[in-house]
N, C-alpha and C positions, 0 to 999 in steps of 0.2 A: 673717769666718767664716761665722756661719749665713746673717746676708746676702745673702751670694754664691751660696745654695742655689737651684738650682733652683726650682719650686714643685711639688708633686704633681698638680696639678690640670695642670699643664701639660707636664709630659714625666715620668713617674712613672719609667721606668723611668732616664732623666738623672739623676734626684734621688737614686736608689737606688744607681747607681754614683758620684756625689759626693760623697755623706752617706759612703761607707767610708773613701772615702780621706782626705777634710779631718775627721772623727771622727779618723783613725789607727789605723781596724783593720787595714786592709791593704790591699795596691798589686799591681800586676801585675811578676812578676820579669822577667829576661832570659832565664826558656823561656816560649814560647809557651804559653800556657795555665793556666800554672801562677801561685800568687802567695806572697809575702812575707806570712804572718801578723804585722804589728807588735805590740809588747807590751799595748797595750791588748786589740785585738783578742784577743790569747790568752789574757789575762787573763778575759776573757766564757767559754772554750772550757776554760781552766782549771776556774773556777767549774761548768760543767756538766758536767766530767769527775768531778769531785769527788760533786757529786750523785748521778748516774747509779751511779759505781762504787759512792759504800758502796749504792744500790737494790740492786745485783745481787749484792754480796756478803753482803745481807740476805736475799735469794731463795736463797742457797746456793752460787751461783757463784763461779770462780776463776779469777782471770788468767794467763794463760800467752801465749807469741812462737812464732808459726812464722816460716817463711824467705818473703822477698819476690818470691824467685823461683821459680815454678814450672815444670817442667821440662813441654815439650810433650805428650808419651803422658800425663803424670797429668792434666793437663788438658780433654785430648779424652777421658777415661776416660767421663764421664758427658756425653751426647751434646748431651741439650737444653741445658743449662751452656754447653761449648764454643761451641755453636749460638749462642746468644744473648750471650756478650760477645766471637766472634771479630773482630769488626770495630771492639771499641773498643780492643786488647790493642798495648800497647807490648812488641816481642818482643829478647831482647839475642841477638844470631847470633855475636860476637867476643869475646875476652877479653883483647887486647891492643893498644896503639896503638905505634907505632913512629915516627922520626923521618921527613918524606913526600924522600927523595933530589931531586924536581923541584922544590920550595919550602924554600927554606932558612928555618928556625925555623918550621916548621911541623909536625901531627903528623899520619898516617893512620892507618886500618885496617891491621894487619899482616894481609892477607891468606893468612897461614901460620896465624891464630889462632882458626882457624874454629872455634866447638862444634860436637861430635858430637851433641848435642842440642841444638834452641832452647831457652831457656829466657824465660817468659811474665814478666813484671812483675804481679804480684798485681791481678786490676779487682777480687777478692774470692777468698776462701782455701778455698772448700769440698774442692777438689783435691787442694790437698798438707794439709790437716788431717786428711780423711777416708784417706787415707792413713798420716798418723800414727798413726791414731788404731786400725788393723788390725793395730796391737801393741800397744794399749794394752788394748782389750776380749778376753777368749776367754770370761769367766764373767759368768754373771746377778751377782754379788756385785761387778763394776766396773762396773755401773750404778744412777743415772743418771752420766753424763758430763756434768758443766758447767762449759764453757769459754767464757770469753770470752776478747779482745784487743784491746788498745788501739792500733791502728797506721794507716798511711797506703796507702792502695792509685793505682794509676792505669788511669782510662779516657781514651782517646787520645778528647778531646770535640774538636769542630770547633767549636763556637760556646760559649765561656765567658763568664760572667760573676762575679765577685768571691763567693766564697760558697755560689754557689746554683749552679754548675756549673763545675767546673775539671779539667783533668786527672789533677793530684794533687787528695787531700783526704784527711783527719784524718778518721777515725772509726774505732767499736768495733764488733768483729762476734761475735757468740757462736754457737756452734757446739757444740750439745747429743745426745747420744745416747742411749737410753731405748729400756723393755724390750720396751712396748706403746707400740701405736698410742695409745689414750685419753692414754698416756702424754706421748707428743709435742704435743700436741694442746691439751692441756693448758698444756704447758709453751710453745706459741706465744702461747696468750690472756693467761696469764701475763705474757710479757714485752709485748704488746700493751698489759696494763694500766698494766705500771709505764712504758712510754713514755709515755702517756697521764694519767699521774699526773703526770710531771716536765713536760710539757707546760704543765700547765695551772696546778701548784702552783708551780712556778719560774718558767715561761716566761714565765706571764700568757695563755697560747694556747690558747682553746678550742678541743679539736679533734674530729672524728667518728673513731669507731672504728669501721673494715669490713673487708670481702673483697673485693680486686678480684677483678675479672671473668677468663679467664683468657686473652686477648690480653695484660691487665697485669699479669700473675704474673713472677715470681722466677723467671728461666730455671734448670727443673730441679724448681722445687717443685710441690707437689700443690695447695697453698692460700697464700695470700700474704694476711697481714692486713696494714690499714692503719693510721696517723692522718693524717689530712686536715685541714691549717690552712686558711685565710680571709683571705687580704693584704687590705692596705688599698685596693688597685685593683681588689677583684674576683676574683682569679686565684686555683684552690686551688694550696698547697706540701704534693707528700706530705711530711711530717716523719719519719717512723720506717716498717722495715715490717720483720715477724715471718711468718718460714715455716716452716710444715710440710712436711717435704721428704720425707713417707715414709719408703719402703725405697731408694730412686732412688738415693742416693750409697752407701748400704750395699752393694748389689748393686751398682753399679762398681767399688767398691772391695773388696768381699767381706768385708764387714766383720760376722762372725757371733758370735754368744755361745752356752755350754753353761746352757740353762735351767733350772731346778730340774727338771724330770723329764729331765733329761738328751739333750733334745733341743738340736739345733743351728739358732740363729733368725737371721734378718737382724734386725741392728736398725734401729729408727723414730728419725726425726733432726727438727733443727729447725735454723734458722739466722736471725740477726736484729743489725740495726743500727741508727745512727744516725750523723750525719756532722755535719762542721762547716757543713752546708747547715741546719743549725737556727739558725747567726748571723743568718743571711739572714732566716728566719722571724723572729728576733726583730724585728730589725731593719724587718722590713715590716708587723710585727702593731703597733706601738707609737709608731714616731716620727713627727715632724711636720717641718712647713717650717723650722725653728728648729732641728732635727738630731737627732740621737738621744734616746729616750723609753725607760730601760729599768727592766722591773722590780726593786726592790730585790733578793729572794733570787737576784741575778745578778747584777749590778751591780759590777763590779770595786771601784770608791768607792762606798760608798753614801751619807756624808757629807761635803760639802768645806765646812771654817772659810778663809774670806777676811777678814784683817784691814784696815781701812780706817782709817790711819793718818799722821800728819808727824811726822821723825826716830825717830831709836832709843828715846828714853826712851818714847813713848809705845808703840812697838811694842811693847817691852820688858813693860809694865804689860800689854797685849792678851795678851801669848803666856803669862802667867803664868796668866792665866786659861784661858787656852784648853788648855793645857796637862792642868787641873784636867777639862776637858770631854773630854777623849781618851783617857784613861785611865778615864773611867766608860765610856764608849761600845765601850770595846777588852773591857772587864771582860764585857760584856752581846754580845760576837761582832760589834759593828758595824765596821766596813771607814769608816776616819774619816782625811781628812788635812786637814793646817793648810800652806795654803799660802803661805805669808812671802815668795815669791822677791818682791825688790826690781827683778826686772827688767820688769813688767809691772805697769800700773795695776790697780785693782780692775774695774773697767769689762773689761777685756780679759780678765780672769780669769772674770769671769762668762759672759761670749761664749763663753768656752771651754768651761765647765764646763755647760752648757745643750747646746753642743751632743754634748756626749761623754754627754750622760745622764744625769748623774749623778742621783740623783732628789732629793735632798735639799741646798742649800744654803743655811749661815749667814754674813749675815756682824755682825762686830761691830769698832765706832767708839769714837771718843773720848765722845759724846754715848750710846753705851748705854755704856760704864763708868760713866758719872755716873748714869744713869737704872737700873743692874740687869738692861739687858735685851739682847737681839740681836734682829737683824731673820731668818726662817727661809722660806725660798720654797720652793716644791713644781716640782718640774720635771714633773709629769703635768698640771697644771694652769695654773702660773704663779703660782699666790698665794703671798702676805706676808703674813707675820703677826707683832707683836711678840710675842716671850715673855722671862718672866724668866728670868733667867740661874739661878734656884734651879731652874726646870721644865723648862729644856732638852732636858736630856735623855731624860729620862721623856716629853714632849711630843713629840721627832722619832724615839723607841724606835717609840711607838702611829701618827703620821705615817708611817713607813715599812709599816706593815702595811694603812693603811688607803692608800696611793698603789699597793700589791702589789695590793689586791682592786676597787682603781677598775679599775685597766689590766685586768685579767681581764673584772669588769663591761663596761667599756666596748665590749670585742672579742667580747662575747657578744651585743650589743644591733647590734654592727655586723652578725657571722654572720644573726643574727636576721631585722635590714629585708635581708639578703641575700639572703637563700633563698626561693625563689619555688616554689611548686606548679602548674604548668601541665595543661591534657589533651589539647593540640590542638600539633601542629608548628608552626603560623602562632606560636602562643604560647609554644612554645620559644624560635626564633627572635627573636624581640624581646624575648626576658628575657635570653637572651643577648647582644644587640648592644647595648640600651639600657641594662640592668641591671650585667649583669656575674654576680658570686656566684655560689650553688649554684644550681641547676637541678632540682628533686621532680619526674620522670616517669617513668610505666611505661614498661617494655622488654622488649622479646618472647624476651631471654636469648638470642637468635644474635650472633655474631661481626660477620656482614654488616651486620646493620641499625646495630651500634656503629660498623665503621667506615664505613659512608653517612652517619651522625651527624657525624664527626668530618669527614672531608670536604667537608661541606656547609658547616658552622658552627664548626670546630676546637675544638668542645666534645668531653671526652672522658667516660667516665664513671669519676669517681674512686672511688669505692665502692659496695658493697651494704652499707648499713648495718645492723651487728650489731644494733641495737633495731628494727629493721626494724617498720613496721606491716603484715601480711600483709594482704592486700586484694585482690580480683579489678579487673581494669580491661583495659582496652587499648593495647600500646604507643602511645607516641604519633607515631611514625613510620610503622610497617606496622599499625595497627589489629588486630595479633594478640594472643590473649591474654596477658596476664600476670598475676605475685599478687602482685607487690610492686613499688614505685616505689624507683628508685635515685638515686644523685646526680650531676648533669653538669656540670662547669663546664671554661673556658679553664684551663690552668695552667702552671704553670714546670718 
């Protein structure tokens, strides 16, 4: 199993595509591009579905389903949109296949079943939502609008990878309406925090919160915030991004409200997501050459009892006990299983359960029923510890919180020796090639000199960070001024 892993140090991006598939998150199917979520895997996507939704239904929000398919005119309605995901858009032109007369048992296009309209495969729903949504508002008293939705969209990618970029993908997009601009604006940094909150308090993933620049905006928005994670190679993963979208879809869509003075307003929108490209961050923020490392308040199992035992009777005596330990642990919300299959040694079991993550495993023998106690390993670390079987519990309750806030610690000390402050190009340069991480230098805020940046060194700039220290200085490319340093690094 973990054995066979690749190592990091030596093909990181090998180890990243092996670790999914022999963990059992998930595999590549028979469409290009696309993949087979397996049940552990979802099991990770379940857990952070669960999180995220009660966040947003704590902020006020409500789930609602539009249609997958968007019809072409509502598409092109809002121009920079259109513009920017025409070329990823999987389009359906037919609606029926027919038997092919030249190939027996086979099926074509019935070329009779042409649409009168293409209709688009959702790459994101601003379209047909804000279209919905030009009967749902007339009065200042139907706002705010907040909606979100749990669904799947596809961008026709050329180069995928498991997770971190696929055709299809799983994620939730909200899509808010509001009376004022402060309004929306608001409600972007809003969900910018509570991304940022399950990031770091779930995830274990520290992350920066910014503004890209607007080469990396959200085609169609005014402001496009970010969170920016910190892999273990170096590389940033945007994780989440929240827009302010203006009036832009409003006025496409003509989407206006009667305001308490009884004037007629465009309303001020937002739009924001997160996708199953946060497994990926997991996955790259925490685990090692021994295979997945995940934080407990994620953690599909967060404890596995392995009995280590010869014949029935003595199983027998183990499972009675253990029994006693699963139903305190299920009482207190922990995610706990006892795995008994007789068709795998304990040796094999633990290979297994190391490398799927799990963060916490016991196991207990014939020699701890005599003795009181189990033996308890930490999967963030590897350590063993005996404890008695009266403190078990109570002991891997406080164990799991304290392996929650190492992983956090550990990825903030990693960001930490990461991020480098440069003042000179020669100095960019070699924090990038040698280093890797974030990259601290001023930028003269033109387009040109980012992408001269990015060309030279395929460094990009992932954010302006909101704590931003204002400061006078000099780009560090063209020597022009600036007032604040941003952050540059390689990324996925």
């Amino acid at each position: 199993m973990s054995k066979n892993l690749t190592k990091r140090e030596v093909d990181y991006s090998k180890w990243y595509n092996e670790l999914v598939v022999k963990a059992d998150l998930a595999e590549n199917s028979a469409v290009r591009g696309c993949m087979v979520i397996k049940p552990y895997g979802y099991a990770i996507w379940e857990n952070m579905q669960a999180e995220l939704d009660r966040m947003f239904k704590e902020t006020g929000h409500e789930n609602a389903y539009f249609p997958l398919f968007v019809p072409k005119s509502l598409f092109e309605a809002e121009e920079k949109n259109a513009e920017g995901f025409a070329k990823e858009c999987a389009v359906v032109t037919h609606y029926r296949l027919q038997n092919d007369p030249d190939k027996p048992g086979k099926l074509r296009v019935d070329p009779t079943a042409k649409l009168e309209e293409e209709l688009v495969v959702r790459p994101t729903s601003e379209a047909i939502i804000w279209n919905t949504y030009k009967g749902w508002i007339q009065s200042y008293r139907d706002l705010p609008l907040l909606i979100n939705q749990w669904a799947n969209v596809v961008r026709w990618e050329m180069r995928t990878r498991l997770f971190l970029r696929t055709a299809e993908f799983l994620w939730q997009e909200g899509h808010t309406a509001h009376a004022t601009k402060k309004e929306a604006i608001s409600e972007a940094e809003l969900i910018l925090d509570v991304y940022g909150e399950f990031a770091e308090k779930f995830m274990a993933m520290p992350v920066i919160k910014g503004l890209k620049t607007e080469s990396e905006r959200f085609a169609g928005a005014v402001e496009t915030y970010c969170i920016e994670g910190l892999m273990q190679d170096g590389k940033a993963l945007q994780a989440g991004t929240s827009h302010f979208l203006g009036q832009n879809f409003a006025k496409a869509f003509d989407v206006k409200y009667t305001s308490k003075e009884g004037k007629q307003e465009y309303v001020w929108a937002t739009s924001w997501g997160v996708s199953t490209r946060l497994i990926g961050g997991l996955i790259m923020t925490h685990s090692d050459d021994l295979g997945l490392v995940l934080p407990p308040r994620l953690a599909p199992i967060q404890v596995v009892i392995v009995p280590i035992y010869k014949g029935d009777e003595q199983l027998a005596e183990i499972t009675s006990k253990v029994d006693v330990f699963v139903k305190e642990f299920r009482k207190l919300g922990i995610s706990v299983k006892f795995d008994d299959r007789d068709t795998f040694r304990p040796g094999a079991k633990f290979a297994e359960y190391e490398l799927k993550g799990v963060p916490v495993r016991i196991a207990i023998g014939k020699r701890d029923m005599e003795n009181n106690t189990v033996e308890v390993a930490r999967r963030d670390t590897l350590e063993k510890q005996s404890v008695s079987q009266d403190d078990v519990v109570s002991v891997v309750s406080k164990l799991l919180v304290e392996i929650q806030d190492n992983l956090f610690n550990k990825a903030i000390s990693f960001r930490k020796e990461h991020t480098t402050e440069v003042n000179t190009f020669e100095e960019f340069k070699e924090a990038i090639k040698t280093k890797g991480g974030f990259v601290s230098a001023h930028w003269d805020g033109t387009t040109a000199t980012e992408d001269k940046i990015k060309d030279l060194t395929k460094a990009t700039i992932r954010c302006i960070p909101l704590k931003n220290k204002i400061e006078t200085g000099t780009c560090v490319f063209t020597g022009e001024k600036s007032s604040q340093r941003v952050l540059f690094a390689k990324a996925y």
